[in-house]
ROPA-681065 format. One record per atom (N, C-alpha, C): x, y, z; atom name; residue in three letters. Coordinates in Angstrom, 1 decimal. Each point is the difference from the previous one (the first is absolute). Last residue first. Layout:
xx; yy; zz; at; aa
X; Y; Z; CA; ALA
...
This chain:
xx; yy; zz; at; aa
76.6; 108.3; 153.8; N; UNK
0.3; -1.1; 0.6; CA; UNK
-0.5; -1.0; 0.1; C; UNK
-1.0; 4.3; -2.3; N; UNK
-0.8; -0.6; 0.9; CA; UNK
0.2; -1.2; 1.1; C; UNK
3.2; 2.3; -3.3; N; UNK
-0.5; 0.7; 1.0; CA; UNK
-1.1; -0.1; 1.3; C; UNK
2.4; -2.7; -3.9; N; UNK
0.5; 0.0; 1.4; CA; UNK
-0.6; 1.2; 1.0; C; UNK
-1.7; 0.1; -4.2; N; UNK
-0.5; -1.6; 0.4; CA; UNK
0.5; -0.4; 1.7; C; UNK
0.9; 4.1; -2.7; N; UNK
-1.7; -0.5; 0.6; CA; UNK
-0.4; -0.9; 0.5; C; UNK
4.2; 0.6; -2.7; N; UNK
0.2; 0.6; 1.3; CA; UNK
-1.4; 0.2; 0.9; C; UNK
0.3; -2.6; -4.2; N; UNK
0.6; -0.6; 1.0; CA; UNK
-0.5; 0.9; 1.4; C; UNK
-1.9; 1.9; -3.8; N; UNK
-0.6; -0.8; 0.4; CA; UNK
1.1; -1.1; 1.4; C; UNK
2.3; 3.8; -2.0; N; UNK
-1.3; 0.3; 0.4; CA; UNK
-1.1; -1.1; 0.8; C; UNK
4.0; -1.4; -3.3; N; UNK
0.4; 0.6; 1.6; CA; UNK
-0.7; 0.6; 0.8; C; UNK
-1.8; -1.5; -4.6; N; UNK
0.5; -1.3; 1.1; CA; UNK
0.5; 0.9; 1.2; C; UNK
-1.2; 3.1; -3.0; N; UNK
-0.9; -0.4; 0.4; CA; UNK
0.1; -1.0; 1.0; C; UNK
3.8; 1.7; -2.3; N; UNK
-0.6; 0.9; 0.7; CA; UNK
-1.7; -0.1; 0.8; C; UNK
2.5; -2.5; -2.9; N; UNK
0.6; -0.2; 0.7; CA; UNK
-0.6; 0.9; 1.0; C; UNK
-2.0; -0.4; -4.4; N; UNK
-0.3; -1.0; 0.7; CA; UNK
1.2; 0.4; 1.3; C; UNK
0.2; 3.9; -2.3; N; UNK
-1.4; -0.4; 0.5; CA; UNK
0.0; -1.5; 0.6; C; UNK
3.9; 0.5; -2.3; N; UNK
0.1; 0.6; 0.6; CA; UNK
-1.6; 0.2; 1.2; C; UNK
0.3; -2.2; -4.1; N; UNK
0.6; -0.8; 1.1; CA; UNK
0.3; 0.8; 0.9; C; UNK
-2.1; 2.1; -3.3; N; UNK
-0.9; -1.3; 0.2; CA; UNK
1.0; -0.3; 1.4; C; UNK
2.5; 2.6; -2.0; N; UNK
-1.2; 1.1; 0.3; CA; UNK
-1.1; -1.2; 0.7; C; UNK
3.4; -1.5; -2.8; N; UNK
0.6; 0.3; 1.2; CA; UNK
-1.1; 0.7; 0.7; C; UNK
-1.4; -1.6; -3.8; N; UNK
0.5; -1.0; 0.8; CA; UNK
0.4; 0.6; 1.2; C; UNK
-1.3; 2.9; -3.5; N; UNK
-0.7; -0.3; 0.9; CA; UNK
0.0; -1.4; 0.4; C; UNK
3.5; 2.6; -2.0; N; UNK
-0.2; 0.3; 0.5; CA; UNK
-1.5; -0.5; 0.8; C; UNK
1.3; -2.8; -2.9; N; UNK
1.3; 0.7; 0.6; CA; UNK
0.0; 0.5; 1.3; C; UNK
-2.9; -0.1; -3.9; N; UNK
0.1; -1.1; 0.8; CA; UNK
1.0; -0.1; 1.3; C; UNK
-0.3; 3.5; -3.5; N; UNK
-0.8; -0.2; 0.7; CA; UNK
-0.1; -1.1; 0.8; C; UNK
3.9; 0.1; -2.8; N; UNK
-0.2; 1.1; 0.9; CA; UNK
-0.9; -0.1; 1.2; C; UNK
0.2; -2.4; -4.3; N; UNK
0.1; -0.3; 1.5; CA; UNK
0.5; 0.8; 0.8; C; UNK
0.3; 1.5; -4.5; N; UNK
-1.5; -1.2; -0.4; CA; UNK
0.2; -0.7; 1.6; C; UNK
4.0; 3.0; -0.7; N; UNK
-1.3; 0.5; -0.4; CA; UNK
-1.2; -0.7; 0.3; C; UNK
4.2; -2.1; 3.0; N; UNK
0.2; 0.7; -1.4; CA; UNK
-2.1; 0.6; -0.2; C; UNK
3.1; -3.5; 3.3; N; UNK
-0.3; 0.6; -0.1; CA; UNK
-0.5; 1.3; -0.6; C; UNK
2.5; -5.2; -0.5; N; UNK
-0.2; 1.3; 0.4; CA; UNK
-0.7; 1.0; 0.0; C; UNK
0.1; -5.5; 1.9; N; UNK
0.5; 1.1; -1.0; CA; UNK
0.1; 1.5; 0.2; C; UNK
-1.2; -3.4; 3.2; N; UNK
0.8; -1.0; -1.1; CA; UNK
0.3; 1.1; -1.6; C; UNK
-2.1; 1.3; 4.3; N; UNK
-1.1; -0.2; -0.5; CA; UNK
1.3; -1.1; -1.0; C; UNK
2.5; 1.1; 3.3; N; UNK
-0.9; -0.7; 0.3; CA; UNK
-1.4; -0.3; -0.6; C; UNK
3.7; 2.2; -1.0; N; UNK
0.3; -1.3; -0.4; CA; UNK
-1.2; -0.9; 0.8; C; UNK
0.7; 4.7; -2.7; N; UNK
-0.7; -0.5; 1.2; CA; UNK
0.3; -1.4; 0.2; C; UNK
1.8; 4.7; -2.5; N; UNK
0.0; -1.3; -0.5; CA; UNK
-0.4; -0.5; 1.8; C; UNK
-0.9; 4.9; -2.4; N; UNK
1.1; -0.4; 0.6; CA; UNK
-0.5; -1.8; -0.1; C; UNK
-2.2; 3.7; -2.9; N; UNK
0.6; 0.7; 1.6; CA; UNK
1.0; -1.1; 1.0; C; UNK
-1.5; 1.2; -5.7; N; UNK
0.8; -0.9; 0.7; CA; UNK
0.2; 0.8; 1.8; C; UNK
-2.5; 0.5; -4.9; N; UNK
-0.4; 0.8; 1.3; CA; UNK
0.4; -0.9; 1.2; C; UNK
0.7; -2.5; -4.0; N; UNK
-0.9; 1.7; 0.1; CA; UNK
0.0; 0.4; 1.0; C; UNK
3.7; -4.1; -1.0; N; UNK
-1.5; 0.0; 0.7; CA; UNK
-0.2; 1.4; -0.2; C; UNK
3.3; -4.1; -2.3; N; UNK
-0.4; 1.5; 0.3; CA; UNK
-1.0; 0.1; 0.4; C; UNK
2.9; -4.4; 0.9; N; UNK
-0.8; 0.5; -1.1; CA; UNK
-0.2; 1.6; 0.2; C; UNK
1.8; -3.6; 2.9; N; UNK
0.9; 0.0; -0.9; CA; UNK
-1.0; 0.2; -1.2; C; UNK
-0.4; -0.4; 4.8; N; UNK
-0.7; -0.3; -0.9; CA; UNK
0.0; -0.3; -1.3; C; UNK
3.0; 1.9; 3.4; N; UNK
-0.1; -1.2; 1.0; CA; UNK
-1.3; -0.5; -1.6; C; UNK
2.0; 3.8; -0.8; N; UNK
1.1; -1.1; 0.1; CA; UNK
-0.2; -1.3; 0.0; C; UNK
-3.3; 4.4; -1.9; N; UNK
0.8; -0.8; 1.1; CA; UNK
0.7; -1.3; -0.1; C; UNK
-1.1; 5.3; -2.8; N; UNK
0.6; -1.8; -0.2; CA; UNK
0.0; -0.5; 1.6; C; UNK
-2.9; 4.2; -1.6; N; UNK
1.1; -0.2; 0.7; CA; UNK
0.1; -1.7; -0.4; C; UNK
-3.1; 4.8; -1.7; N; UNK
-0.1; -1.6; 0.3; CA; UNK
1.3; -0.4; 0.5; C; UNK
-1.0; 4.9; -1.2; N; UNK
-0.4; -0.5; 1.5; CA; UNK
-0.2; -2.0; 0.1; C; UNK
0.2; 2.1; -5.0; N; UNK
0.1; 0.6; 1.1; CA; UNK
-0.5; -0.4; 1.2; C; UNK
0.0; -3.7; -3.7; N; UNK
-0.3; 1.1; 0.3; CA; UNK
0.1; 1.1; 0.8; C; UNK
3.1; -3.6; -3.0; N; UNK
-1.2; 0.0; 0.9; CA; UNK
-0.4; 1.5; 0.4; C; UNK
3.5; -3.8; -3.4; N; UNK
-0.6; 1.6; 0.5; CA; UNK
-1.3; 0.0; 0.8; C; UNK
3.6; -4.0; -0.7; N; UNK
-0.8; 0.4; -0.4; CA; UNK
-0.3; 1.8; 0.4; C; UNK
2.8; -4.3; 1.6; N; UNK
0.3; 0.1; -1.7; CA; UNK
-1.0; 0.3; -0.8; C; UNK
0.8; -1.0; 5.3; N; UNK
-1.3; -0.4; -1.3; CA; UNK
0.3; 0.6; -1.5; C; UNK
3.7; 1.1; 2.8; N; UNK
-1.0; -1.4; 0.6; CA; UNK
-0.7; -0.6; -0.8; C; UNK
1.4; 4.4; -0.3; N; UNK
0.8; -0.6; -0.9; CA; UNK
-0.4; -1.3; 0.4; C; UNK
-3.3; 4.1; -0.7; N; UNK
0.6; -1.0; 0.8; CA; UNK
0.8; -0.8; -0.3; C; UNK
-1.9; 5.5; -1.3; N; UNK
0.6; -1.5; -0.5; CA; UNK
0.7; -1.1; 0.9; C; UNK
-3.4; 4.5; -0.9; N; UNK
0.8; -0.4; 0.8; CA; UNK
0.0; -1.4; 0.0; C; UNK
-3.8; 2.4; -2.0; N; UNK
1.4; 1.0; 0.2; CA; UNK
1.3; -0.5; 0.4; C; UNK
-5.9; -0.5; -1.3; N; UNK
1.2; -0.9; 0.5; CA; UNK
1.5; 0.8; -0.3; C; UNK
-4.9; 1.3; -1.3; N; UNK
0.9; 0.9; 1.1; CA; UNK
1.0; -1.1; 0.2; C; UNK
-1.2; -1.0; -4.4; N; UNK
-1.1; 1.1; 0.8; CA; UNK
0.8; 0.3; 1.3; C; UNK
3.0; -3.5; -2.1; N; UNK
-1.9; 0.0; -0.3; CA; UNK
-0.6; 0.9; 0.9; C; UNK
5.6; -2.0; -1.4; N; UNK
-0.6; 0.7; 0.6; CA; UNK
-2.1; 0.6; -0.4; C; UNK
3.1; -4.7; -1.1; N; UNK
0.2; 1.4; -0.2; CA; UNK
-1.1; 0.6; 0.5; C; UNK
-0.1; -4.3; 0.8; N; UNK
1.3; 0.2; 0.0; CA; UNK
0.1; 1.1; -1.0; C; UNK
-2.6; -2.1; 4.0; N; UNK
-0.2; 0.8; -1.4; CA; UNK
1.4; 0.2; -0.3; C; UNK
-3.2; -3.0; 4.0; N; UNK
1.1; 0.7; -0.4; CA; UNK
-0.1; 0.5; -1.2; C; UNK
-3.4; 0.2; 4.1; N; UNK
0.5; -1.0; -1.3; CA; UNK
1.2; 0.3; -0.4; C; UNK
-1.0; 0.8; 5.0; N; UNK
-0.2; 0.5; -1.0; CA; UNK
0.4; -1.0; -1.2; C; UNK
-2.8; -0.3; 4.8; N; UNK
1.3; -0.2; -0.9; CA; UNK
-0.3; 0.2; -1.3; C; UNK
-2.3; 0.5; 4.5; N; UNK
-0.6; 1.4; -0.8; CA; UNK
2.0; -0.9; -0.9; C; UNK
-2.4; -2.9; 3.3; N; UNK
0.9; 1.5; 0.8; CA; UNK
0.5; 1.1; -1.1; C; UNK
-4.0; -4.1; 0.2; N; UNK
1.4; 0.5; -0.6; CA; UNK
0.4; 1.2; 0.8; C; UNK
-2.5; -3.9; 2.5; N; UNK
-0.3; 1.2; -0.8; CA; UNK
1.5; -0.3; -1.3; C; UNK
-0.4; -2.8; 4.3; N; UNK
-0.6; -0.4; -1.8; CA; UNK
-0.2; 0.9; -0.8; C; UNK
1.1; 1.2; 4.8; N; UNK
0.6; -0.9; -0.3; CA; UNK
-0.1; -1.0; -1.3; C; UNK
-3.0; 3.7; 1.6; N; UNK
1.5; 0.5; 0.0; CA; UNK
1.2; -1.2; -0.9; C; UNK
-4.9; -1.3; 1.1; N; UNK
0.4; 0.9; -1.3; CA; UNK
1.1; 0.8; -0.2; C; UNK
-0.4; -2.8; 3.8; N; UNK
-0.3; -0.3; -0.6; CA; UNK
0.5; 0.2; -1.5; C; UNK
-0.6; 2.7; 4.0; N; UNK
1.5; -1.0; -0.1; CA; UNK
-0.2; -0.7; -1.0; C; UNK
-3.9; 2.1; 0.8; N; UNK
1.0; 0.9; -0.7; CA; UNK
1.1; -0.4; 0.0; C; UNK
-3.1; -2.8; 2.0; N; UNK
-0.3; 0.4; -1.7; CA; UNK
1.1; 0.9; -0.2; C; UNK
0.3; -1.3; 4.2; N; UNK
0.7; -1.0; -0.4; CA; UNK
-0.9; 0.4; -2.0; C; UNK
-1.6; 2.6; 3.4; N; UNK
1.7; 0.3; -0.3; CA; UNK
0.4; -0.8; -0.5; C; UNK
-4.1; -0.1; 0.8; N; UNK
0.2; 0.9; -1.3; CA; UNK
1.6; 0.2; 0.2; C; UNK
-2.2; -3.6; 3.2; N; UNK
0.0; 0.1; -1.6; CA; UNK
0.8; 1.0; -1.1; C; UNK
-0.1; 0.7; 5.1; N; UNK
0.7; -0.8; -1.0; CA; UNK
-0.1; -0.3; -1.1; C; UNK
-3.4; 2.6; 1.7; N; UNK
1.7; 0.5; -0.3; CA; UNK
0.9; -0.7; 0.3; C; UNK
-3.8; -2.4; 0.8; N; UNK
-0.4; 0.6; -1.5; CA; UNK
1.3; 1.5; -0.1; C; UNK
0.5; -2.4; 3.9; N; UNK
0.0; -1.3; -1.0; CA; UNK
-0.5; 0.7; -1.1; C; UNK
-0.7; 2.6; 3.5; N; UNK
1.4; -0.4; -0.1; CA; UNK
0.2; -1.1; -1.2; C; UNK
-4.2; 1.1; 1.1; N; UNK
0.7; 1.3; -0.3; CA; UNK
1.4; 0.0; -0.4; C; UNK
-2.5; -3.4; 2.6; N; UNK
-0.7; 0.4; -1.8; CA; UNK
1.0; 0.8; -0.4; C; UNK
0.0; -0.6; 4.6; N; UNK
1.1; -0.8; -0.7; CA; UNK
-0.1; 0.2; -1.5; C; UNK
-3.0; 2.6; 3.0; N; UNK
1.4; 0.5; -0.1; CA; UNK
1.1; -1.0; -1.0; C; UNK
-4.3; -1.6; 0.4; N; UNK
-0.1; 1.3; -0.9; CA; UNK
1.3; 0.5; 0.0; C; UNK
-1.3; -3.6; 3.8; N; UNK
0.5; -0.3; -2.0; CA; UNK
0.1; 0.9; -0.7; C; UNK
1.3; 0.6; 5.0; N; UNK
-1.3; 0.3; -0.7; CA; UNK
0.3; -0.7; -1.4; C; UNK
3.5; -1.3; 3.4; N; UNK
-0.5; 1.2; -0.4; CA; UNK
-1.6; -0.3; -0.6; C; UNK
3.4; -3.9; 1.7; N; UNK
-1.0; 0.9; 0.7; CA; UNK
-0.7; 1.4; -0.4; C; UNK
3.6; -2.0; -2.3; N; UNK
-1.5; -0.9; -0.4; CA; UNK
-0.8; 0.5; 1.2; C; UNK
4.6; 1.7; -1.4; N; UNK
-1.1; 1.0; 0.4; CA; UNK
-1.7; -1.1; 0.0; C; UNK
4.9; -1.3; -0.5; N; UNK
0.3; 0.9; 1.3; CA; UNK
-1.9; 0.5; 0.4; C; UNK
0.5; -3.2; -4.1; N; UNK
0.2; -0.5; 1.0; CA; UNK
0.0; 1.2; 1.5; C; UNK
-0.5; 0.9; -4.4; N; UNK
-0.9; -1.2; 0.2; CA; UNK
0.3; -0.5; 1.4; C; UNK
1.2; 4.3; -1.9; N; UNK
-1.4; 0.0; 0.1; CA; UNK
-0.5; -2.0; -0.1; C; UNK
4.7; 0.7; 0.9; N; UNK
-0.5; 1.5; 0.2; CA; UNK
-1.7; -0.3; 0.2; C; UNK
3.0; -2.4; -2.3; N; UNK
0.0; -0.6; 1.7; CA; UNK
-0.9; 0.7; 0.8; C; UNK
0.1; 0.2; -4.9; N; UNK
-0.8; -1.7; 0.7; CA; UNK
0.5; 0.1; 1.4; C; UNK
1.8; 3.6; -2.2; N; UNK
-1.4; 0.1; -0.3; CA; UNK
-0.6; -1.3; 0.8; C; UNK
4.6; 0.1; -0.5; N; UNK
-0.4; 0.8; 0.6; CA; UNK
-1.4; 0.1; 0.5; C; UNK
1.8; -2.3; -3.5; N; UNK
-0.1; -1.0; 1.4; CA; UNK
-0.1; 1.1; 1.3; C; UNK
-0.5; 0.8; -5.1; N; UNK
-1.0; -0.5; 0.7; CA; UNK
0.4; -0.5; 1.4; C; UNK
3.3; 2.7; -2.2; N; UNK
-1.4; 1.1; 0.9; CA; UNK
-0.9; -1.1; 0.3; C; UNK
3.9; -2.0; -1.1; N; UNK
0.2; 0.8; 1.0; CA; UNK
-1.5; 0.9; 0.3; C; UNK
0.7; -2.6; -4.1; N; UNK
0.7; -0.7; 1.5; CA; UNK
-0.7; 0.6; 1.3; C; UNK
0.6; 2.0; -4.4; N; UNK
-1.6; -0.7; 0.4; CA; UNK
-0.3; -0.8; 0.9; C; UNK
4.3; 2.0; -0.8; N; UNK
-0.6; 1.0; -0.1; CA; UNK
-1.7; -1.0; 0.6; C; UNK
3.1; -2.4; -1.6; N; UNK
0.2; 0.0; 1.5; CA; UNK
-0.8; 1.2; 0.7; C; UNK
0.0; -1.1; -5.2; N; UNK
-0.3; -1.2; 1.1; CA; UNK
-0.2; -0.1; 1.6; C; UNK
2.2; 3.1; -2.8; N; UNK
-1.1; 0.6; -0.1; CA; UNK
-1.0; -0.8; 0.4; C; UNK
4.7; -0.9; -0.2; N; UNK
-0.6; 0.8; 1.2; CA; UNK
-0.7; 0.9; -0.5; C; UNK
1.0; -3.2; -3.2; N; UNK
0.1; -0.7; 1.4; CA; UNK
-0.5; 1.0; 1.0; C; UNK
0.4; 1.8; -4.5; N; UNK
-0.7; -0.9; 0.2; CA; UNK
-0.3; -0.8; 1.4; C; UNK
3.6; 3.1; -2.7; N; UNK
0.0; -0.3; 1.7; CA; UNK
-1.7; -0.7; 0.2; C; UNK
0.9; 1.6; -4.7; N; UNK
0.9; -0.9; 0.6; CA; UNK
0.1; -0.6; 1.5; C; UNK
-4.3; 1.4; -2.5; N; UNK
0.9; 1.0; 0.6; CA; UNK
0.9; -1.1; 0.4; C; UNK
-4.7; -1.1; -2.8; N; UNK
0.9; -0.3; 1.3; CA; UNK
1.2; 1.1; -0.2; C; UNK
-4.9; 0.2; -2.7; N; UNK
1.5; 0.1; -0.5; CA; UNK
0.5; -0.4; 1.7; C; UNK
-5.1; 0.9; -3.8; N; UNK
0.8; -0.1; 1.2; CA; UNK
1.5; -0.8; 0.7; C; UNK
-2.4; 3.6; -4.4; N; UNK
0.9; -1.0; 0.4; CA; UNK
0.3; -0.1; 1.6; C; UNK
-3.1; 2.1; -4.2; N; UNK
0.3; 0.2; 1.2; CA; UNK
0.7; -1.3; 0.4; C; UNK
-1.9; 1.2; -4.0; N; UNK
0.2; 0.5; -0.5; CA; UNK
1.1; 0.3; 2.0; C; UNK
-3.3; -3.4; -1.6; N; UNK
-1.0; 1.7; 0.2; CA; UNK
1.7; 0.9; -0.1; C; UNK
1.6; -4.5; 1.7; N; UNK
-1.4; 0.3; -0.9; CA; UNK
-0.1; 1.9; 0.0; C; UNK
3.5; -4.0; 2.3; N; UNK
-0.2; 0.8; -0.9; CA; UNK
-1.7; 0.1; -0.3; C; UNK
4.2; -2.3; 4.3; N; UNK
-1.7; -0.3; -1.0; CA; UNK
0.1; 1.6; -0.9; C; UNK
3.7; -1.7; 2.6; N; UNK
-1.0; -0.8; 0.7; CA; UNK
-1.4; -0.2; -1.2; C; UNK
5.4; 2.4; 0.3; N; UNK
-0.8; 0.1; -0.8; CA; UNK
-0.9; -1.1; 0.5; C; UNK
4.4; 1.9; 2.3; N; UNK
-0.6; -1.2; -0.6; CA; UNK
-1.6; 0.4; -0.2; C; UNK
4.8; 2.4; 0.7; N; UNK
-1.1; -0.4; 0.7; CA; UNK
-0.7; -0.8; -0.9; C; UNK
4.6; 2.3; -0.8; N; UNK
-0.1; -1.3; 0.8; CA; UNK
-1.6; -0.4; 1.0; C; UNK
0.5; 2.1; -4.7; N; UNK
0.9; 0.2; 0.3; CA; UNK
0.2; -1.3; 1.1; C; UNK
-3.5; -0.9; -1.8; N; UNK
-0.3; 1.7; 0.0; CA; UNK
1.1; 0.4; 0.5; C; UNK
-1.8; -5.7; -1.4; N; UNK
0.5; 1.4; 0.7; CA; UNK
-0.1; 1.4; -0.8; C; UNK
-3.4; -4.6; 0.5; N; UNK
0.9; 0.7; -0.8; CA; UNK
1.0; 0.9; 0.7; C; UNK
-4.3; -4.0; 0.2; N; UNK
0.5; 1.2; 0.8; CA; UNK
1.2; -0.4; -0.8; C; UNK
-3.4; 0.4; -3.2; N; UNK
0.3; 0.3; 1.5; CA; UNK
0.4; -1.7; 0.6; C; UNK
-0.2; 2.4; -5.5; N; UNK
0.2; -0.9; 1.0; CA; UNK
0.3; 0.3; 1.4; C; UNK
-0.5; 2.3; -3.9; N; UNK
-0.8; 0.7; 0.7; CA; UNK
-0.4; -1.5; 1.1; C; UNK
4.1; 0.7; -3.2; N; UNK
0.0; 1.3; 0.9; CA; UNK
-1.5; -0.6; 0.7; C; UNK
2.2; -3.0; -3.0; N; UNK
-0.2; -0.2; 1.4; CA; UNK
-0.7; 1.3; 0.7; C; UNK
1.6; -0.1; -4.8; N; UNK
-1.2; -1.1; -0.1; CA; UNK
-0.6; 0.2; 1.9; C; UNK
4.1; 2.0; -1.2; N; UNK
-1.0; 0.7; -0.5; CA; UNK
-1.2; -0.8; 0.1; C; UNK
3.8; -1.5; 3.4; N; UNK
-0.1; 0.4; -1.7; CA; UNK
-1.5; 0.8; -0.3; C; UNK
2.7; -0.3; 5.3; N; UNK
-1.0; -0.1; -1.7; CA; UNK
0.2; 0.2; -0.7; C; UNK
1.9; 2.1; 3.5; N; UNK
0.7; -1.0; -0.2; CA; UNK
-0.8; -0.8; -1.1; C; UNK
-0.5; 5.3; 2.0; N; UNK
-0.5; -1.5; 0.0; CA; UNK
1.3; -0.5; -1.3; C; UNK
-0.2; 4.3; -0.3; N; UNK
1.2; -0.3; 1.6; CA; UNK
-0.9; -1.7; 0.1; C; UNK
0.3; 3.4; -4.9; N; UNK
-1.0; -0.6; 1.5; CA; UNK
1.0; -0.7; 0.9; C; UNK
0.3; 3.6; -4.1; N; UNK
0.6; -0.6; 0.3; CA; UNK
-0.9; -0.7; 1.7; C; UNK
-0.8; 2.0; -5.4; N; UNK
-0.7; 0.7; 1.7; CA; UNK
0.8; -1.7; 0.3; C; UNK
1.8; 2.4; -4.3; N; UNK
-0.4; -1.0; 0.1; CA; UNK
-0.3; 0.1; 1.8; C; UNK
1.0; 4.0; -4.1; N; UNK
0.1; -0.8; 1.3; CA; UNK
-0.6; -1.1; 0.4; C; UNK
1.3; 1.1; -4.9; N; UNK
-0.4; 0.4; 0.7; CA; UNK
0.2; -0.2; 1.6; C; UNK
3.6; 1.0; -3.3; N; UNK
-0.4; -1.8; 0.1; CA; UNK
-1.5; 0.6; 1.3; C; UNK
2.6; 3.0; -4.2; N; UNK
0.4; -0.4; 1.2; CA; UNK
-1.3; -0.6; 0.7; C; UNK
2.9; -0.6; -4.9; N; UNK
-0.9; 0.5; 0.3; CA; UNK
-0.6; 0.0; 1.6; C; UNK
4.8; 0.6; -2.2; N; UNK
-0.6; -1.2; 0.0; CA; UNK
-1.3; 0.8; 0.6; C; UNK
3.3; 2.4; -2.7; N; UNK
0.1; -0.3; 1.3; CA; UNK
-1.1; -1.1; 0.1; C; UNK
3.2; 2.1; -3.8; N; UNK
-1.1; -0.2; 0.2; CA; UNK
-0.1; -0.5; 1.2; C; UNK
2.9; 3.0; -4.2; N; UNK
0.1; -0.5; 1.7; CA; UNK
-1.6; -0.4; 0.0; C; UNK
1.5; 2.7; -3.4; N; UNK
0.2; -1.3; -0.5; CA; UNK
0.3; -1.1; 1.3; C; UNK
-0.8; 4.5; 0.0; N; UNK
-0.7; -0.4; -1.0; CA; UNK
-0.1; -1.6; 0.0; C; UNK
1.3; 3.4; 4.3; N; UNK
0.6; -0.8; -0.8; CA; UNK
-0.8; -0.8; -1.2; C; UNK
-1.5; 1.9; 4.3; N; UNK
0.5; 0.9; -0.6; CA; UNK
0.7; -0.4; -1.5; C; UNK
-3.7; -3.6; 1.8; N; UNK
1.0; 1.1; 1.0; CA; UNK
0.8; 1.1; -1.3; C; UNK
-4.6; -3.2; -0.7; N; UNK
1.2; 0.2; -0.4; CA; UNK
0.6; 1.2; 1.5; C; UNK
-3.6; -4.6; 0.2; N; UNK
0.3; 1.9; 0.8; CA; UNK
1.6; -0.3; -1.3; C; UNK
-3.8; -4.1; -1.5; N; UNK
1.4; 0.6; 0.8; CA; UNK
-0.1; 1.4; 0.0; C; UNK
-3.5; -2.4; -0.9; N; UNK
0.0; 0.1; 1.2; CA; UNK
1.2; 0.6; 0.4; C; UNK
-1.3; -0.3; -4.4; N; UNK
-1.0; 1.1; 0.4; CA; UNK
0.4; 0.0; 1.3; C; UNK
3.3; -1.0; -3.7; N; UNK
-1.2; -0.8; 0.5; CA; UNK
-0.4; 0.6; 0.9; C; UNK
2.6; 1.1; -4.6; N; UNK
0.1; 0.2; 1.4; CA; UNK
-1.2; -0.7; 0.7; C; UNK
């Protein structure tokens, strides 16, 4: 008898020996290619690797373009042009919260949005089987459509960061909008000062 064949009820019955799991990857590479950039990640694109962190484009890519569009041309009208009569300090201010919004848009938009590896049998808390990715993943991770990978702590898909929004960007996230929120609330302050003095 050979050690790998499973006998079933039957002595003289043998079943084939069963085939371990092989970890099934959603890249398009051969094995030789995996740590070749730029690469895909379902439908985002892989830009750069190291340390173990990957920065990555979001399908909708373009209006994350428009995203950057839009707040610098804001900003340059705002504190360059409506407000050049102001105090330089006031404009400083505005231009250095631009900056940090366009950092956290930034790291929003090259982050990872927390995707999951795939496995193809279930590992430690992974519980729940994606037919998409033709993998198991972890509680609270969700398949998106628009990304076409699993995301941790999946809160919803951004087309304007170009991806989705998930565990590992979260924070960014939230302090983009929180950033951008402050810069708008400052420009309308400074405008309405501006017309106040006439």
């Amino acid at each position: 008898m050979e050690e790998d064949a499973l006998l079933t009820g039957d002595p003289g019955e043998r079943r084939a020996p069963r085939a371990s799991p092989k970890r099934v990857d959603v890249t398009t590479e051969e094995d030789g290619d995996r740590h070749r950039c730029p690469r895909r990640r379902g439908a985002m694109l892989v830009l750069w690797r190291c340390c173990g962190q990957e920065l990555m484009l979001g399908p909708q890519w373009h209006l994350l373009l428009i995203t950057y569009a839009v707040v610098l041309t804001v900003s340059i009208c705002v504190d360059g042009w409506v407000l050049s009569s102001r105090h330089t300090t006031e404009r400083v201010v505005g231009w250095i919260l631009t900056g940090f919004v366009l950092a956290c848009l930034t790291a929003l938009g090259l982050g990872d949005p927390g995707v999951v590896h795939t496995h193809a049998a279930p590992v430690g808390d992974f519980s729940s089987y994606c037919d998409t990715c033709r993998s198991f993943r972890p509680i609270g991770a969700i398949h998106c459509n628009d990304c076409q990978v699993c995301v941790a702590g999946y809160d919803h898909h951004c087309p304007w960061s170009s991806k989705c929004i998930g565990a590992k960007n979260m924070v960014f996230f939230n302090l983009f909008l929180g950033l951008l929120f402050i810069l708008m609330v400052y420009d309308g302050i400074e405008i309405a000062l501006l017309l106040a003095k006439g």
